[in-house]
C-alpha positions in Angstrom: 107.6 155.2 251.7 109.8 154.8 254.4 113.1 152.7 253.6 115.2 151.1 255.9 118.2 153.0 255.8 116.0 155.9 258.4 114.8 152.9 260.6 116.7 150.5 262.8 116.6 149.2 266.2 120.1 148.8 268.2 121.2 147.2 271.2 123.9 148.1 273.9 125.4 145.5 276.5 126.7 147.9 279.0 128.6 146.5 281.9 126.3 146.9 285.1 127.9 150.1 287.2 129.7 151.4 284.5 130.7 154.5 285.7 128.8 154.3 289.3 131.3 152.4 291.8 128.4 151.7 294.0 126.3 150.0 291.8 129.2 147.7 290.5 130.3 146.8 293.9 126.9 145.6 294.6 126.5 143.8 291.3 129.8 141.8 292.2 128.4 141.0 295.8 125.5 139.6 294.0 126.7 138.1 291.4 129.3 136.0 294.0 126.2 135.2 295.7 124.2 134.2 292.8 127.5 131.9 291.3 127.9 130.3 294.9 124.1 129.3 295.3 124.2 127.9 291.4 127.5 126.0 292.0 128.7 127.8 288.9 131.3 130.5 287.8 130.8 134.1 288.1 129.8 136.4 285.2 130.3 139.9 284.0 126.9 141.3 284.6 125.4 143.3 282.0 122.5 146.0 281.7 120.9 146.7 277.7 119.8 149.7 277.0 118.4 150.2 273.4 118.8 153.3 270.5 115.8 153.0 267.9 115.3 155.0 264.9 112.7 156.1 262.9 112.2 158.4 260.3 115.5 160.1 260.9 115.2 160.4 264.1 116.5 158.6 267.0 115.6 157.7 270.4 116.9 156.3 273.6 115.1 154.0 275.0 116.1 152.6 278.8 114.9 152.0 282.8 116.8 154.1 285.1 117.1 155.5 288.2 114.9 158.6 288.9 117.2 161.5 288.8 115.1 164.3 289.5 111.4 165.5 288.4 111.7 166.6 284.8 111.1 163.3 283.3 109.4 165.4 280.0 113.1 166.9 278.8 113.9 162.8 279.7 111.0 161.3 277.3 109.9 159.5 280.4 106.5 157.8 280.0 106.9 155.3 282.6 107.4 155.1 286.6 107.7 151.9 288.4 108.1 150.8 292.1 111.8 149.5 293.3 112.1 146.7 295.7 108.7 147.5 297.2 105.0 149.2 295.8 105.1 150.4 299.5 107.9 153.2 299.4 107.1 154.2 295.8 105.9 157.6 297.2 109.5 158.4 297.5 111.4 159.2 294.2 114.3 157.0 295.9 112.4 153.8 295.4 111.2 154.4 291.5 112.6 153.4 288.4 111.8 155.2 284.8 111.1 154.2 281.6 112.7 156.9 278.9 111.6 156.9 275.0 113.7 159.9 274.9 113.8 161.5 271.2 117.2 162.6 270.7 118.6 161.7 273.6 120.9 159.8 275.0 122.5 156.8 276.4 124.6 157.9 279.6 126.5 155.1 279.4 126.9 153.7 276.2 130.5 154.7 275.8 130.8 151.8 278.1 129.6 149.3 275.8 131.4 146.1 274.7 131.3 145.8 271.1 129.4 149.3 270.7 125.3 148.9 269.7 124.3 145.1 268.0 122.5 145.7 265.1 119.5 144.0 265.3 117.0 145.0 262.5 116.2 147.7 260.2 112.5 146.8 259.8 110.0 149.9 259.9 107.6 148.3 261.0 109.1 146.6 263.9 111.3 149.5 265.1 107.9 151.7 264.8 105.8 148.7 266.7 108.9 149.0 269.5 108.5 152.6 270.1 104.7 152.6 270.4 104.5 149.7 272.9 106.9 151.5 275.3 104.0 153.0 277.3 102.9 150.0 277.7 105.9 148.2 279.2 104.6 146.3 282.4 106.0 148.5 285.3 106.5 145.3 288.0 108.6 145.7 291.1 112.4 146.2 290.3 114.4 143.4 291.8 111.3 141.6 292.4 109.8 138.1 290.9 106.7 138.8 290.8 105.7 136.6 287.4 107.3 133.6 289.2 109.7 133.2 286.4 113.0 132.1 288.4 114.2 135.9 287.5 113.7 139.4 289.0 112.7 142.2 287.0 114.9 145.2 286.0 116.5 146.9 283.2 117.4 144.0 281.1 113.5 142.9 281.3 111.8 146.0 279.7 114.1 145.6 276.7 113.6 142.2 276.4 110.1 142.3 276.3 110.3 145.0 273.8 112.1 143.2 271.5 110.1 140.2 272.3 106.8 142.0 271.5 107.7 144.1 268.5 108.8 141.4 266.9 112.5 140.7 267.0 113.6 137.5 266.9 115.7 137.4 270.5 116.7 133.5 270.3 120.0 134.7 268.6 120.7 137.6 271.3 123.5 137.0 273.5 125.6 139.2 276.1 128.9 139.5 275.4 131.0 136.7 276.4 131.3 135.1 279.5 128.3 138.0 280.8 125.4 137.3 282.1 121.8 139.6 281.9 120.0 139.0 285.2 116.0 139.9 284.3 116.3 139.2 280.6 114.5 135.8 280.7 111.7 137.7 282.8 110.6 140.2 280.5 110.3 137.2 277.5 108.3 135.4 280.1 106.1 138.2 280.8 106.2 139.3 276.5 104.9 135.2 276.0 102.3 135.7 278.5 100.6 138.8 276.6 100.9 136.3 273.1 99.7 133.7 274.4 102.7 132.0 272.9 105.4 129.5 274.7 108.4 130.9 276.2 111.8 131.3 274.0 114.9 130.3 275.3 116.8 132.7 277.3 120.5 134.5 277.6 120.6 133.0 281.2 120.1 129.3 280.3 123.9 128.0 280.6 126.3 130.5 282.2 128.8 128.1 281.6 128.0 128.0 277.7 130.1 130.5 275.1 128.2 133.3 274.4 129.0 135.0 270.9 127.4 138.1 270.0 125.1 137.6 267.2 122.5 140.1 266.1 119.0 139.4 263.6 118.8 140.7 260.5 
């Protein structure tokens, strides 16, 4: 039998561009965009990234970048289009999906508060890592579901979580932060159920935001 000490399903806030100046520049362009549009305050923008272990053994589970073409030695069992299914031919313009045994977060040294604790269920941290491969692969930075969000990072966790059974109504970025495509993976996660859609990290930016984990 399998106890719940050698199972458990964590969650990291890392702040977006941790570590990359470009991609933080760009999220603070956007995000000043984004808060001026809204008529609301800006946010420290965040990207999740999510260690789950099973058995002993633990993997790192996150969308990223493409850095090269030995996504095996990555645990990569998914590829996605970025921006545009048109240029997806180029490595440039596709994300990947990483259920990396043993591996690692890059930036996770970067995280506020270190990894939430969010369950130490077997059965849903073994659900999570078999419904990886099938993690929709929709167009980074796109809305295609039409749910008032663009797919990314923070949406492939979130509809992880969502689908394997974590209860995500009490998950919240760190705060005064803000998870841009968080609310789109739980739309497309309550579109596979069949269920109605939960309520989302990105429903008052103006609201306190503690960070509370499920048990």
């Amino acid at each position: 039998m399998v106890t719940s000490s050698s199972c458990a399903v964590d969650l990291y806030w890392i702040p977006l561009g941790a570590g990359a100046r470009f991609v933080r520049f760009n999220g603070r362009v956007y995000e000043a965009l984004s808060a001026t549009v809204g008529h609301r305050p800006r946010c420290d923008l965040y990207h999740s990234a999510l260690e789950v272990t099973v058995d002993g053994v633990r993997f790192a589970i996150e969308m990223t970048p493409i850095p090269d073409r030995d996504g095996a030695r990555r645990g990569v069992v998914r590829e996605g289009p970025v921006g545009s299914h048109l240029a997806r031919g180029l490595r440039l313009f596709r994300y990947e999906i990483r259920r990396w045994p043993g591996g690692v977060i890059p930036d996770a040294t970067y995280a506020v508060g270190g990894p939430v604790h969010l369950t130490t269920d077997p059965d849903c941290a073994r659900r999570l890592l078999e419904l990886v491969p099938s993690v929709p692969t929709l167009v980074w930075g796109r809305d295609e579901l039409r749910a008032g969000d663009m797919w990314n990072s923070n949406s492939v966790i979130s509809w992880l979580l969502a689908r394997s059974g974590v209860d995500t109504t009490s998950i919240q970025p760190p705060e005064g932060g803000r998870a841009p495509g968080w609310h789109a993976g739980l739309v497309a996660a309550d579109r596979s159920s069949g269920s109605e859609p939960r309520r989302t990290v990105e429903a008052d930016p103006n609201a306190t935001r503690p960070r509370t984990s499920a048990a």
